[in-house]
N, C-alpha and C positions, 0 to 999 in steps of 0.2 A: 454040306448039302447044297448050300446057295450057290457057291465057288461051281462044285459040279456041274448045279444046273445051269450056269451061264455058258459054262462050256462047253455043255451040250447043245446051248442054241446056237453059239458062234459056229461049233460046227454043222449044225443043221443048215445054220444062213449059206454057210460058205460052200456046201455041197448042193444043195439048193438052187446057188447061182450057179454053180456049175451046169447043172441041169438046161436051168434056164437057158443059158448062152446055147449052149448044144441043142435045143429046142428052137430058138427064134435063128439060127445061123449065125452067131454074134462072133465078130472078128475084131482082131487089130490089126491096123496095118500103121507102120513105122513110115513117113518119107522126111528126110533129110539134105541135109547138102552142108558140103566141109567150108569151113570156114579159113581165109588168108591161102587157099591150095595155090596161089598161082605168085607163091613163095619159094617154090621149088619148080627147075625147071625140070626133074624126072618126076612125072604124077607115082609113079610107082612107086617111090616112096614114102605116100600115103595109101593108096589105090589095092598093093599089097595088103598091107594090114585090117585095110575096113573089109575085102572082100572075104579076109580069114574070120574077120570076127561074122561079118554075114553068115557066112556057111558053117559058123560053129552054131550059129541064134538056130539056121533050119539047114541041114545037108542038101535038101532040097529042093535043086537048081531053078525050078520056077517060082521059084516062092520068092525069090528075091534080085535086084536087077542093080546095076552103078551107067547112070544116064546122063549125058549133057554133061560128060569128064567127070564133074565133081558130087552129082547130085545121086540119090538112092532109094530107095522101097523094098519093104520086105514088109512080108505078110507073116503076122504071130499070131497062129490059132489061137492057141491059151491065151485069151484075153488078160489073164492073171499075170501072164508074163508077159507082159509089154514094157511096163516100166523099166521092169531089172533086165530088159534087152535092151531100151535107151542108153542105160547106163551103162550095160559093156560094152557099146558103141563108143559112147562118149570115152569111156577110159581107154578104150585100143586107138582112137585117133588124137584125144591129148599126151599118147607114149611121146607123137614127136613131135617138136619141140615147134611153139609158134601156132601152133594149128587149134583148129578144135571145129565145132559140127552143131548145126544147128537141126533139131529134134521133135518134128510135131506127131503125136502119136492119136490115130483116130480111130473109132471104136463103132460099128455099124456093123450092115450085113453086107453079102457079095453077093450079089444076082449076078453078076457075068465072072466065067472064067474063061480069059486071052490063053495065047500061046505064050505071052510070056504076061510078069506081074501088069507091065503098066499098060497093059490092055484090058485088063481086069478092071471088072465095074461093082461098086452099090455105093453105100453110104458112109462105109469103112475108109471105100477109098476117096470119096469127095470131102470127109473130115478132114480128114488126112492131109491133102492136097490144098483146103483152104488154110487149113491155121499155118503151115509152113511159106505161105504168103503173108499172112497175118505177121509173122516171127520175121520177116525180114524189116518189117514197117517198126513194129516196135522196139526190136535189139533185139529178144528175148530168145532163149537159146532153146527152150522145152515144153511146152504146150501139149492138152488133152483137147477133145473136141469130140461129143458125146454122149457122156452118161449125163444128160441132161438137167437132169434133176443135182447130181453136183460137179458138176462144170469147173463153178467158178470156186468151192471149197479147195477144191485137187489143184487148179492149177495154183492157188495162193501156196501151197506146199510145194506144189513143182519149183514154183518162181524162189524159193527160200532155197530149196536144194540146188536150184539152177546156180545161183547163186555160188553155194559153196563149189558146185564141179566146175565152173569158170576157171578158180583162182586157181586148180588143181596144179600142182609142178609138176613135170614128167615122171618124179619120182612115186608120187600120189597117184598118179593116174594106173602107172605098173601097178602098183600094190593092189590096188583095187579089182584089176582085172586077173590079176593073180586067184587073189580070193576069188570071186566070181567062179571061177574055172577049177577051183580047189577047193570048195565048200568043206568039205570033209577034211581038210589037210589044218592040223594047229600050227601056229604061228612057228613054231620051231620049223617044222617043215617046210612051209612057204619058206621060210630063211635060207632055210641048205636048197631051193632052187635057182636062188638068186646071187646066193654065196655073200650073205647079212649075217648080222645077228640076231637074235630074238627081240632082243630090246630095239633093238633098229626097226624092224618088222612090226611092233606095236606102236613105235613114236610115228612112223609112216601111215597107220591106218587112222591115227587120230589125227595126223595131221587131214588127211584127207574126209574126217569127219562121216568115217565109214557107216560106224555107229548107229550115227543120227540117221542117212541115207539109208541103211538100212530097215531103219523105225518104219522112214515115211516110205517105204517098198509094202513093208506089211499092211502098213495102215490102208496104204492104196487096196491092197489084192478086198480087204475088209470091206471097205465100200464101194468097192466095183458090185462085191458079190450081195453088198444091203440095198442097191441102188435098182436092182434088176430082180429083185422080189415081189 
């Protein structure tokens, strides 16, 4: 009965925030920019990849832009999904080798919509826009800026996970965006896409400490949607 009832408020809270967000206009918008790109003299050899993972996050071409060569924005309705869009970012641009992407995600509304994202204006997008200044000053690779009330909880989780996706090997970072994109596929499966093993397939997702990233994904979506009640 207890077990029940908690479950019934997690999902009360959680649809609830849903609500909420949909009610005040409450957005995320992702801006970023690649890290060591001017390691390769074809940009296209990253430029490809992040533009595919963009257009996989939203199909829809104003929702997201690649500016100043290296740098990006993309607007993610589902406030919920912003984290686990950081993160298939992060793993489509650590595939190659040397690189990787620095990720500030901010959470506000949008009073203006441009002809294209970075014309677009509110609070989503000036979050957004300062902590990826912020992220160059302090090293840090992944930063929130917004649910005010916990801020500074999420990012101490971000900076732990930042952490593990840093050290990701190209092999890790596949695996990862594998899964992401195959939710539904068991580990055999992911396997025979890559042409692995099974056992290969689970030593790779633990190396890349999926698991855990996966925990604080949940945990995130949990307290975006307690934070905004």
């Amino acid at each position: 009965m207890i077990i029940a009832l908690l479950n019934d408020i997690c999902i009360y809270h959680f649809f609830n925030g849903i609500l909420n967000l949909s009610q005040y206009n409450m957005i995320s918008v992702i801006t970023g920019d690649i890290i060591n790109s001017t390691k390769y003299d074809d940009p296209n050899i990253w430029l490809i990849p992040l533009k595919r993972a963009l257009q996989t996050i939203s199909s829809k071409s104003t929702s997201w832009e690649v500016f100043r060569g290296d740098s990006f924005q993309i607007e993610v309705t589902n406030v919920y999904k912003s984290l686990i869009s950081a993160i298939y970012i992060k793993a489509s641009v650590k595939m190659i080798k040397g690189l990787d992407v620095r990720i500030a995600i901010g959470i506000g509304t949008k009073t203006y919509s441009g002809d294209t994202i970075t014309e677009s204006n509110g609070s989503a997008f000036q979050n957004s826009g300062s902590v990826l200044e912020n992220l160059k000053h302090t090293k840090t690779n992944l930063k929130i800026k917004g649910t005010v009330s916990i801020d500074d909880e999420l990012n101490l989780y971000l900076k732990l996970i930042g952490i593990l996706m840093d050290h990701w090997s190209v092999n890790s970072a596949e695996i990862v965006k594998l899964h992401l994109e195959n939710e539904n596929k068991i580990q055999k499966e992911i396997a025979k896409l890559i042409g692995i093993s099974q056992d290969a397939v689970s030593k790779r997702m633990k190396r890349a400490y999926l698991d855990e990233i996966l925990e604080v994904n949940a945990m995130f979506k949990s307290k975006i949607a307690q934070s905004i009640i």
